[in-house]
C-alpha positions, 0 to 999 in steps of 0.5 A: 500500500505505502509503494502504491501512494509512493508510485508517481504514477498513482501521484499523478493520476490522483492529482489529475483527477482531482484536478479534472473533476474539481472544476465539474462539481464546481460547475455542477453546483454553480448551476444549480445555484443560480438555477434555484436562485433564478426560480426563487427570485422568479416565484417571489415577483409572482407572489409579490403580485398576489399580495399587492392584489391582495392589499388592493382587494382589501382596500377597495372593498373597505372603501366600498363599504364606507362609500355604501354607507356614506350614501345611507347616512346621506338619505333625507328620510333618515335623516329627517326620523333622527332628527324628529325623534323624541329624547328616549324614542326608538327609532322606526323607519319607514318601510321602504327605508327599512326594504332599502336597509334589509336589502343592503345588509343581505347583499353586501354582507353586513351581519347588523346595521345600527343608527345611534344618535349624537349622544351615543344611543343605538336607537335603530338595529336590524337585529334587535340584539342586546345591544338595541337601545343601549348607549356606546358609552355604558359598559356593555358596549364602551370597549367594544369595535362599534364604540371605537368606529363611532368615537372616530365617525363622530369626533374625527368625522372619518369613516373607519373600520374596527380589528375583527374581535369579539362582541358580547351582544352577537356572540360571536367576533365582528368588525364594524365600520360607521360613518357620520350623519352630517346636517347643517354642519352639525353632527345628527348621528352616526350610521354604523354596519356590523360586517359578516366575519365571512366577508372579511374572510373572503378578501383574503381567502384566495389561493389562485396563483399558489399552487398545491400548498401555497396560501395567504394567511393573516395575523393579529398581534396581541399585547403580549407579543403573541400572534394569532391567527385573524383568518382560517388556515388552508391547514388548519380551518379551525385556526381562527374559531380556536385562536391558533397563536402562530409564532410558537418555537419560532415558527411564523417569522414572515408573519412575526415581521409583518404584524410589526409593520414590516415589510419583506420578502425571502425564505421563511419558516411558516406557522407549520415549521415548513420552509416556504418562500413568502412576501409580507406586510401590514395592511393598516385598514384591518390592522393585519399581517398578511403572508402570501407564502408557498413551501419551498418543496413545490417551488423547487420540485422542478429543479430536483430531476434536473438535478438528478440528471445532472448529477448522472451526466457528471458520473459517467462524464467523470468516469470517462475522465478518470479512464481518461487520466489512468491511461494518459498517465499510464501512457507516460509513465509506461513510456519512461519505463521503456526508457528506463530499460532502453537506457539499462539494455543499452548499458548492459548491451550497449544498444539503445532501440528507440522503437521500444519507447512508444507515446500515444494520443491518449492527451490530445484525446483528452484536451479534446473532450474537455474542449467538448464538455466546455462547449456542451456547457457553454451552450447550456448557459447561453440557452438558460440566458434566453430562457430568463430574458424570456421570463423576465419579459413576460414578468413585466407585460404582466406587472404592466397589466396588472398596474393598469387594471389597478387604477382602472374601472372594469365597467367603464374604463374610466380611472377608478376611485383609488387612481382619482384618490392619487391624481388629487393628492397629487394636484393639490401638491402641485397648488401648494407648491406652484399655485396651480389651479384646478377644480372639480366636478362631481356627477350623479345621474338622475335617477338612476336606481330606476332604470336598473328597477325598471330594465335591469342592471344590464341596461344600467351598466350600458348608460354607465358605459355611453355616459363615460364615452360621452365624457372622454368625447366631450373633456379634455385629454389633460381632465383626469375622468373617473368613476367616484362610486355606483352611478357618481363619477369625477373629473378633475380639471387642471389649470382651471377655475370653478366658472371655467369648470361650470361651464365645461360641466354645462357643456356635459350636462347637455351632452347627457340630456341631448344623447338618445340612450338604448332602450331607456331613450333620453336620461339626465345628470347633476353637476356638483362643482368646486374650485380647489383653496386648502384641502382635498376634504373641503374640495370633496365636501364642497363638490358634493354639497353644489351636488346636493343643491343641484339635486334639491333645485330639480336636477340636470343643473350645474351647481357651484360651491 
């Protein structure tokens, strides 16, 4: 043995070979390095997008519910009962109001809906729960979702909504939202719904794009730093019922980030202990952590019989290298040995034949396979770089579209709520810094409820349609056109007045009246408009009160506020 590891030729052939297949697990590795780092980077923009939809979906529901309840809290007839009502009076509704009122809760999910007064008494439920006729301040109800929304309706004057937490009164847990009553100025009430714990499920619960085991989950943080489950699991649907805390031995470290108002993306382990690869953050609407997530074992399936393969074209491509390497040595170290002898015969015989000592090709038949493996390889990666140019692409027509859904309405086309919120944040920068003027203008079709009672919602959505068509004809290409809510649409109008805004208004209050509409003939609209001076807010509510006004003087009219 000590003679074999002495032999240069077994030195040679060891080092060669070191030598030779060091370099092929190097590049081995390499590969599936980058391989697995490319899909990883490749499924966390993809799950990137699931979360921003998720976030989207979130809030423009919330906001939907809060416009939903913002037009109830702006009903005539509701108001005038609260104001009529005598001190320690329930309050009752008409019946078309109460038709109206159960209509709503069963469409839109809500669980209850509550009226309570400017001094805190719940004077109106739908369900007639315990909490009907007490006050928001009494101990029942003070520390409770529905006390907080109210506080912030009727002392902030915001629509807000609660966490999901338990409430005494339904038994069960609940998120509320409420919005102010506002007349003359004044504080009459506040309007507030008991949403379903389901809907609030739904906007999160939606595994398309996930795969077999990917999910999203959301998380609450408790005050003693536990972290407990805000939704059902995919694997664990009870998780929510039985208040699953899923930061235990570790575990939910995406989750643990984003309940802290952290944001992020990368390897984690999950509130299983399975390692997956997620994105997180915190959506303050529901005071939630949301993980969009996918176990690692699927995300990287793929790469597992590419590996196996590769590792069995390494095998038998080192085995070749290793016959390769023993007869090239073998070839050299047997041409020294015949030498060898060639010199000892020509010492002892005095004849030296150089015939005996006989070299081969077995080099440049090595050379040559390295040059072809090399070549092999080089192909591979040019092929690999067209493949992740190709992705890469796809990746961003995708990310295209989905900005661009994003800030459109689906029914019209025009810009949607979330878009118009943006464009007047952003001219109001641009008036306080440059004094650039704009106004806007609120429109709501009269009637419209009709024709969706009388024709249907099709019909409906087609006026919808002429009516933004009518729109992006008549207005500039520099007027920002969108639709604020239902059948209520808003356009801003940069560098103009409120006079030179009225009168581009005018001029779409006659286009609406003069366009003969499919099926319902000739329909008309209100114009509500306003010139911007100190805030959005007052810019909003001073658009909406010329709206009311137009409404109040008989409709199709432009008012100005």
């Amino acid at each position: 043995m000590k003679y074999f590891f002495q032999s240069i030729t077994t030195r040679i052939a060891l080092s060669m070979i070191f030598i030779a297949i060091l370099p092929l697990l190097v590049i081995a590795y390499s590969l599936q390095y980058q391989k697995k780092e490319e899909i990883s980077a490749q499924h966390l923009s993809h799950l990137q997008v699931i979360f921003k939809q998720t976030i989207s979906t979130i809030n423009t529901n919330v906001q939907y519910q809060k416009q939903l309840l913002v037009n109830i809290a702006s009903m005539p007839k509701i108001i005038e009962k609260l104001r009529d009502r005598h001190p320690n009076q329930k309050l009752h509704l008409d019946p078309s109001i109460q038709a109206y009122v159960t209509n709503v809760i069963y469409k839109y999910g809500y669980y209850d809906f509550f009226i309570i007064t400017n001094t805190g008494e719940v004077v109106y439920t739908f369900k007639k729960e315990s909490d009907y006729g007490k006050n928001v301040n009494c101990s029942l109800l003070k520390n409770t979702g529905l006390a907080y929304v109210y506080d912030q309706a009727s002392s902030l004057l915001d629509t807000s909504i609660s966490p999901l937490e338990y409430y005494l009164p339904s038994k069960r847990k609940a998120s509320f939202i409420a919005t102010p009553i506002i007349v003359d100025h004044k504080i009459l009430g506040v309007v507030a719904a008991q949403l379903n714990e389901n809907y609030i499920f739904d906007l999160i619960k939606n595994y398309n794009g996930l795969g077999q085991s990917g999910e999203v989950v959301a998380g609450a943080l408790m005050k003693n730093g536990q972290v407990l489950a805000a939704i059902p699991l995919k694997y664990d649907p009870d998780a929510f019922k039985n208040e699953r805390v899923l930061n235990v031995n570790h575990y939910a470290t995406g989750m643990v980030q984003a309940v802290k108002g952290h944001a992020g993306k990368g390897e984690i382990i999950d509130y299983r202990g399975v390692k997956s690869l997620a994105v997180w953050g915190y959506e303050p609407t529901l005071k939630w952590g949301i993980v969009v997530k996918t176990d690692e074992a699927e995300v990287f399936s793929g790469i597992l019989k590419d590996q196996q393969n590769l590792y069995l074209i390494l095998f038998f491509v080192a085995l070749a290298v290793i016959v390769a390497i023993i007869l090239t040595v073998k070839s050299i170290t047997g041409s020294i040995n015949k030498l060898i002898l060639s010199i000892r015969k020509f010492r002892t015989e005095g004849e030296f034949d150089l015939d005996q000592i006989d070299c081969s090709g077995e080099i440049c038949y090595l050379s040559e396979e390295f040059n072809a493996m090399a070549k092999e390889i080089d192909s591979y990666n040019r092929d690999l770089e067209i493949k992740i140019l190709e992705r890469t692409q796809e990746l961003e027509i995708a990310k295209q579209t989905l900005e661009t859904l994003a800030i459109t309405d689906q029914l019209t086309g025009l810009y949607n709520r979330r878009h118009l919120d943006s464009a007047l944040e952003t001219n109001a920068e641009l008036f306080e810094r440059y004094h650039t003027q704009f106004s806007v203008c609120i429109i709501d079709i009269d009637y419209f409820k009709s024709i969706n009672d009388t024709y249907g919602h099709q019909v409906g959505d087609h006026v919808l349609q002429s009516i933004a068509e009518i729109f992006k004809q008549q207005c500039r290409s520099i007027d920002i056109i969108g639709r604020w809510g239902g059948e209520e649409f808003l356009i801003i109008f940069p560098n103009t007045d409120k006079n030179e805004s009225a009168a581009a208004a005018e001029k779409l209050r006659i286009a609406i009246e003069m366009y003969p509409f499919d099926v319902i003939g000739n329909k008309t609209a209100s114009f509500g408009v306003s010139e911007y001076r100190t805030g959005v807010q007052e810019l909003l509510k001073n658009a909406d009160d010329a709206l009311y006004q137009a409404k109040e003087k008989g409709r199709n009219r432009v008012c100005v506020l």
